[in-house]
N, C-alpha and C positions, 0 to 999 in steps of 0.2 A: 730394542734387542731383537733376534728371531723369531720372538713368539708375537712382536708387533704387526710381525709380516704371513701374510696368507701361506697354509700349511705348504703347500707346493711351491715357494719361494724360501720358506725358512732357512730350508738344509743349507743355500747356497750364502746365507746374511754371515762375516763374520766381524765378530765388534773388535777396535783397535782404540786402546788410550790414547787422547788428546779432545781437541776441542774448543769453541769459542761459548763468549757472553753473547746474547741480544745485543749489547753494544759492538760486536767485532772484537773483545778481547782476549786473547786467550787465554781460559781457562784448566786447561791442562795439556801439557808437552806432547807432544806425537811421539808416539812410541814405534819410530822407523822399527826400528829390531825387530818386531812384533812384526810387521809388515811386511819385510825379507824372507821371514818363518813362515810366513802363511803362503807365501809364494812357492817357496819350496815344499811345503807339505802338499799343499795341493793343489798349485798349476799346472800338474797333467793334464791335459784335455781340454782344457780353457780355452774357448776362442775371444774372448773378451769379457770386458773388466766394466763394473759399475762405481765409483767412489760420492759414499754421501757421507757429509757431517752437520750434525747440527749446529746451526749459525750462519756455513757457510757463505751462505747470501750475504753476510753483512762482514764476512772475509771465510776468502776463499782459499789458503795462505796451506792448511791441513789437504784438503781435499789436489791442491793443486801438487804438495810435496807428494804424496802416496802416488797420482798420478805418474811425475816421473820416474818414481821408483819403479815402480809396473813398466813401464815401460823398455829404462834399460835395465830390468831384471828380465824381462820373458818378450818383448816387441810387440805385443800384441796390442789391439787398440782398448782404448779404456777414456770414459766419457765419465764428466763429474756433475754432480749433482746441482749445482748453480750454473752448469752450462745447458743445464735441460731448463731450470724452470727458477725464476728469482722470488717464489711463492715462500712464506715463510712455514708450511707446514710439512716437517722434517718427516713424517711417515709416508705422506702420499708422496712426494717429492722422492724419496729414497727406493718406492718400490716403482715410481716411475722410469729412472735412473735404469733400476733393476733390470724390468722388462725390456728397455731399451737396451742393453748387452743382450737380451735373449736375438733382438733382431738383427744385431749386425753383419751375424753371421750370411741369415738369410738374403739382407738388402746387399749385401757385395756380390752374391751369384747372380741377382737378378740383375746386377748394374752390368758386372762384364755380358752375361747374355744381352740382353739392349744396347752394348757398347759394341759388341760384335754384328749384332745385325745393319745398325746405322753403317758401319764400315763395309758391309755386303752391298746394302745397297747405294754406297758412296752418299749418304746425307752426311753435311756437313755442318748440320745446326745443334746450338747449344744443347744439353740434355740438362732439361726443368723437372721437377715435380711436386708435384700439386701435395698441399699440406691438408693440415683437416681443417684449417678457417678457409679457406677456399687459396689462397697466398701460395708463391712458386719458393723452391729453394734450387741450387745446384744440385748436380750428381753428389758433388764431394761432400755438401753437406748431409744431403740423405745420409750419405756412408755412415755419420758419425752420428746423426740423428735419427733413426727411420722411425722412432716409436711418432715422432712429430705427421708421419702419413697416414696415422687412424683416422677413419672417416674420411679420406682424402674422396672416395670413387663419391659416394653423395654428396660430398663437396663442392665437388667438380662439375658435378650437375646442377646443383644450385647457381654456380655463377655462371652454367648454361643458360638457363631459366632465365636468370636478371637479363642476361645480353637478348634474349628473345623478347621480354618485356619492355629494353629501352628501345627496340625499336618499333613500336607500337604506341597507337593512341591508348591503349588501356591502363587500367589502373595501377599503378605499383604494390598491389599489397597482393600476393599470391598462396595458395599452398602448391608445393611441389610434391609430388611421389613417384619416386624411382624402385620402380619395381628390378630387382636382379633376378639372380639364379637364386637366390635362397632367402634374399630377406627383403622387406619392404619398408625407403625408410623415405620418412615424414619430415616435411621442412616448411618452415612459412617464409616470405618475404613480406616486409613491412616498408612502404614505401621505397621500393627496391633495393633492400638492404634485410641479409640475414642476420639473424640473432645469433650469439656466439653463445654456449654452455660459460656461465660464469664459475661452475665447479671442476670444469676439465670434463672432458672424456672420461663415459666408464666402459671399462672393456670387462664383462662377466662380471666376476666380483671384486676387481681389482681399480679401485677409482686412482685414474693418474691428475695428473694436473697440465696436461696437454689443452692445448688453445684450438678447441674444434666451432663449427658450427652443432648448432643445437637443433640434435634430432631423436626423432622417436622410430623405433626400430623395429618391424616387427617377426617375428621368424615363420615367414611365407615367402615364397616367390614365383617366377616364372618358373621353375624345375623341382618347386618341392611337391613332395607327396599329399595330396589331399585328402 
């Protein structure tokens, strides 16, 4: 329910009948009607949509109907819950989901600004970017995904690192430190390969289940105050 989820997420959770078993079966009917109603109550202002159900992972059958409802009822984009993460724990997975409609809004201004400049300076090459296991996605995916680019800038330094390591006689086991503007964050390479967070990313107090490298973070940087 709401009160599962971090007080600053609550307001926005709201629960609809239906549902699966552990097996994939369902367990209770989707209650469209309910679904419709909520959209009209309070789809003012909504720039996008998160859908989670418990089970979903093991059918996605709920999650994927409310999706098109959302859809041709308001147009707006809306991302489900077994398309973020096939993890079976229904809270972190949900407030995952969650945060990831807080970002869409943002990752589609910053795609058209970067899509408009490549076009200024007439580049004609694909547009990648870098996730938080160090791993490329498209433009169009970010769009739909962006919570999947936490950790992406330390990321990207890590598999910096590795490419400077393989081409050297030295050892492959490294620690890396990327100092930024604010934070200072900690990586190791183990025979030139990073470690991955095996609990996901935590972002403050909100642990997602996003597939990052595993790093230690600290809040210092090149521009903080001392």
């Amino acid at each position: 329910g709401p009160e599962d989820y971090p007080v600053e997420l609550g307001e926005e959770v709201v629960l609809v009948s239906g549902g699966h078993t552990v097996h994939g079966e369902e367990k209770e009917a989707l209650d469209e009607e309910r679904v419709k109603a909520v959209l009209r109550e309070r789809g003012e202002g909504i720039e996008a949509y998160a859908v989670c159900g418990y089970f979903s992972v093991r059918n996605p059958e709920h999650e994927l109907r409310v999706k098109r409802i959302i859809q041709e009822e308001t147009g707006k984009p809306v991302v489900c819950g077994h398309e973020i993460s096939l993890q079976l724990d229904a809270r972190k997975r949900a407030t995952t989901a969650l945060l990831n409609a807080h970002l869409i809004p943002l990752i589609h201004e910053l795609m058209i600004s970067v899509k408009n400049v490549f076009v200024q300076q007439k580049i004609t090459a694909p547009l990648m970017v870098v996730k938080g296991d160090g791993s490329l996605m498209s433009a169009s995916v970010v769009e739909q995904r962006p919570i999947e680019t936490i950790l992406s800038g330390p990321a990207a330094s890590v598999i910096g690192a590795k490419y400077l390591l393989d081409r050297t006689d030295e050892a492959k086991d490294a620690v890396l430190v990327d100092m930024g503007g604010t934070t200072t964050d900690i990586a190791l390479l183990r025979d030139g390969l990073p470690r991955l967070n095996p609990n996901g990313a935590r972002v403050g107090g909100w642990q997602t289940n996003v597939v990052a490298i595993d790093l230690r973070t600290i809040a210092l940087g090149g521009d903080s105050q001392i």
